[in-house]
TORMILO-571092 format. One record per residue: residue in one letter; x, y, z of N, C-alpha, C in turn. Coordinates in steps of 0.1 Angstrom, whole numbers, plus 5000, padded with zeros to 4 digits. Last residue first. Example, Ala and Ser with C-alpha at 12.3 -4.5 7.8 and 13.67 -1.06 7.14 Angstrom:
2
S512849785071513749895071512950005079 A513249435078512349555078513249675078 
! end
This chain:
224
X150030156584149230206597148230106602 X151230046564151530046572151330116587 X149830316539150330176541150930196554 X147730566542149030536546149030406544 X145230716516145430556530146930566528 X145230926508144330896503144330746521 X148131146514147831046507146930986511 X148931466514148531386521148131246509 X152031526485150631556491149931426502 X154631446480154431506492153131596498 X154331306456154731426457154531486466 X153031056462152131186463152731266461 X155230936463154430906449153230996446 X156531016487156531016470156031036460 X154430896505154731036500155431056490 X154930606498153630636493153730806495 X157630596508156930546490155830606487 X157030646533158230696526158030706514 X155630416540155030576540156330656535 X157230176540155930186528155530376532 X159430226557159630276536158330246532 X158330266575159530346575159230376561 X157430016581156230126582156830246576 X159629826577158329876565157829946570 X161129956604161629956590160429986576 X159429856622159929966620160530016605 X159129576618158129666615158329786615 X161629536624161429476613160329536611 X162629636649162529706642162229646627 X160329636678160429576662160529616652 X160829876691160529776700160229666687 X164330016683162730026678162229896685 X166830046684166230086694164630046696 X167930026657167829886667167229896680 X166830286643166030186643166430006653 X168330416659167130406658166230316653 X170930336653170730296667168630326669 X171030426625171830296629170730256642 X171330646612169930636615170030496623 X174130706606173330826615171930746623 X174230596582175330546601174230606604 X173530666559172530616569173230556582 X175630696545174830866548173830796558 X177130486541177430566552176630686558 X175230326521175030296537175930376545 X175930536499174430506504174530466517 X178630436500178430596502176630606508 X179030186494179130226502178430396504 X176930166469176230096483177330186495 X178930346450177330366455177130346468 X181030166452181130296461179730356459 X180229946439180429946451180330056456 X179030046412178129966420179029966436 X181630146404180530266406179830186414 X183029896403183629996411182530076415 X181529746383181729686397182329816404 X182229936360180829896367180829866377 X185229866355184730026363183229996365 X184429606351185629636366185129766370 X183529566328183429526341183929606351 X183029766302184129756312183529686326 X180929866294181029776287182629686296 X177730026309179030036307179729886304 X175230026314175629996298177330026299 X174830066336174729936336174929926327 X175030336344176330256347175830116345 X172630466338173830466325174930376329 X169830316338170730376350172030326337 X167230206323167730336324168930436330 X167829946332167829986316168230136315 X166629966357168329916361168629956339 X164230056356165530166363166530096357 X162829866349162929956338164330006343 X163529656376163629616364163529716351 X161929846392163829856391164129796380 X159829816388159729956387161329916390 X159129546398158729566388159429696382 X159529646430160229556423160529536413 X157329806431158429886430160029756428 X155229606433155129776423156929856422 X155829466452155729406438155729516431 X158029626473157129576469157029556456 X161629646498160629646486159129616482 X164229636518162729666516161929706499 X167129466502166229546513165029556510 X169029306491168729476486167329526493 X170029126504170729206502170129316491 X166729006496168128946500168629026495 X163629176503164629126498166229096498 X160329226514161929186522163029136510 X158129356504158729236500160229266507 X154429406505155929466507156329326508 X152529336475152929306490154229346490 X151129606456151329506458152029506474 X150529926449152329866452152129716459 X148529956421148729946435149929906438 X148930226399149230116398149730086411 X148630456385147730416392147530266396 X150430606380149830566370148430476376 X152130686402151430786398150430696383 X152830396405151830466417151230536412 X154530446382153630306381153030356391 X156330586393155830676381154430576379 X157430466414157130596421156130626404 X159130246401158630236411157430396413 X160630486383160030396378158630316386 X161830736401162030566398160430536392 X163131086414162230986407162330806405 X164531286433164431156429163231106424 X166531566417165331536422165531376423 X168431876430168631736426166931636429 X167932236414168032096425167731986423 X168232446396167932296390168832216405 X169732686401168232656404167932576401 X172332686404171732756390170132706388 X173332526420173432696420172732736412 X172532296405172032326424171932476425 X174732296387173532306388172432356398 X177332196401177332356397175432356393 X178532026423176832026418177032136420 X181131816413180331966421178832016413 X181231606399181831606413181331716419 X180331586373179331556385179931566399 X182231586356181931456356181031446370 X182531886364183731816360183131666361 X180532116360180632036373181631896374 X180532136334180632246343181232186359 X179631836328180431916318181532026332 X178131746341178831626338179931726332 X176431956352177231906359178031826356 X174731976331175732096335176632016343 X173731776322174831826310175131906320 X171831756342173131616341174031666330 X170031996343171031956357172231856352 X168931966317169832046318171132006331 X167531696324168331666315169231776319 X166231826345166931736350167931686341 X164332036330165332056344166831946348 X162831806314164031906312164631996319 X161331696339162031656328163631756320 X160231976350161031866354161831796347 X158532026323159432106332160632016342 X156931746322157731776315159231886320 X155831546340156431676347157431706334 X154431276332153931366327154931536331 X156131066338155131106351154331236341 X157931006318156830926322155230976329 X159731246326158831256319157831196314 X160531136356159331236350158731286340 X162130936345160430916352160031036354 X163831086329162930986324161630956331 X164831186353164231276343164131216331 X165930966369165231066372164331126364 X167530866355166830756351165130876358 X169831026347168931016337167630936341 X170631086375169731176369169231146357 X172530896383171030876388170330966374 X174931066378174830926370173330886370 X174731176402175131296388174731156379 X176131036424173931126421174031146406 X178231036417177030886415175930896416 X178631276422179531206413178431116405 X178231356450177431416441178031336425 X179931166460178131116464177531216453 X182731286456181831126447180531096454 X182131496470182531496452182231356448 X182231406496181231486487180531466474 X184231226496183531186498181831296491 X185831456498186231386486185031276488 X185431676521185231706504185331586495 X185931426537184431506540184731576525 X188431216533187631336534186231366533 X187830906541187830916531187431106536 X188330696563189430686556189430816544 X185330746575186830746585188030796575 X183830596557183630756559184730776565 X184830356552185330446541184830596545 X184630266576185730286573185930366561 X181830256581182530316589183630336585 X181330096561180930216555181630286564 X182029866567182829906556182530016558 X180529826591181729806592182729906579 X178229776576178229876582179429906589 X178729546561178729656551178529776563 X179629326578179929346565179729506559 X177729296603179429226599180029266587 X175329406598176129416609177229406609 X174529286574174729476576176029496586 X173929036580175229076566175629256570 X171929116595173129006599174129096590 X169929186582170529276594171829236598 X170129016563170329086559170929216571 X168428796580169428766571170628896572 X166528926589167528896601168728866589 X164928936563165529026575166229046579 X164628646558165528776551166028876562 X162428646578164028586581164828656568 X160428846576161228846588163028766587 X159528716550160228836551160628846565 X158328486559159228486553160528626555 X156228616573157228476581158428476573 X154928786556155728826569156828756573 X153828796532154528736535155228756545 X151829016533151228916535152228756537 X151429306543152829256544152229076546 X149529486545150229496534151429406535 X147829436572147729336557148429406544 X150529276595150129406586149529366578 X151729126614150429076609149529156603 X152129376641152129236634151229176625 X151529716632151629626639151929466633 X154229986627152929896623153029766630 X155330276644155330106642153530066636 X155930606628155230516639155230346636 X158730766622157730746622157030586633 X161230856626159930926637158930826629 X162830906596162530866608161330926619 X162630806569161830866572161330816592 X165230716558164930786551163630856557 X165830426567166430536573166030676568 X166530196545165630326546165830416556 X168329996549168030096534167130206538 X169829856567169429966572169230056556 X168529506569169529606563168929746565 
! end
């Protein structure tokens, strides 16, 4: 499944990574999941970018960002980034308010840019190793540290306390789609990749681990 896309150019790791101690396994997820992308959700996304304006598609990616931000500026203030922290509380009152339920990111203007944090990422900064990368069924690349690190997120993310099924199931769909249409783009790069199953983890373990450095060099790249 095409979840990362998020840090292209980078380099292949080889077979038989020692961060990837379940390989055999995680290869057929994999294919699983490349499968279900192929027929199912990269199809969809094609259609809802196709069917849906470039403004109105905007207004609901900054919509369902605008929802993210609490869980954001909770792991910062986990992380110790208090300034942050309250950056990101101000960012979700301006915008849920000013910004009509987050559809225009009036904040952005007003010098509080959109940040990502997770739980995943605040456990690194705590000094907590990210364990074996983990292929998982329909929700893609992961490890034990950042597996652990969705279990807080999913308490912290405000569309799981909603008491209305139906409008939960709705935000949970147009998330995944809007998430897998911003990544069409990255589609043919990675099926171009001479494996792109190692393509992919070398993609999101160095993806994770600049994060978690806040974009300082990092100590050992995973997946080199």
């Amino acid at each position: 499944m095409l979840v990362v896309g998020l840090s292209a150019g980078c380099a292949h790791s080889p077979p038989e990574d020692p961060w990837d101690p379940l390989e055999p396994v995680n290869r057929q997820v994999y294919v699983f999941n490349d499968t279900l992308d192929f027929y199912v959700l990269s199809p969809a996304a094609r259609g809802y970018k196709q069917v849906t304006p470039d403004p109105v598609r905007r207004g609901i990616g900054n919509a369902l960002g605008n929802l993210k931000v609490p869980v954001t500026a909770a792991n910062d203030g986990f992380q110790g980034k208090i300034h942050h922290a309250l950056g990101g509380t101000a960012r979700f009152v301006i915008n849920s308010t000013m910004g009509i339920g987050g559809l225009f990111d009036v904040a952005a203007d007003l010098g509080l840019p959109e940040r990502d944090e997770d739980f995943g990422q605040t456990l690194g900064v705590w000094g907590v190793g990210q364990g074996a990368y983990l292929m998982l069924p329909l929700l893609g690349p992961s490890t034990g540290r950042d597996l652990s690190g969705n279990v807080v997120d999913w308490f912290l993310d405000p569309t799981n306390h909603i008491d209305e099924t139906a409008t939960q199931l709705t935000l949970q769909v147009l998330y995944l789609l809007d998430l897998r249409a911003s990544l069409l783009g990255f589609e043919q790069t990675v099926r171009n990749a001479f494996d792109p199953y190692a393509f992919v983890r070398t993609a999101y373990l160095q993806n994770r681990e600049a994060k978690v450095a806040d974009g300082k060099p990092p100590r050992e790249v995973p997946g080199n």
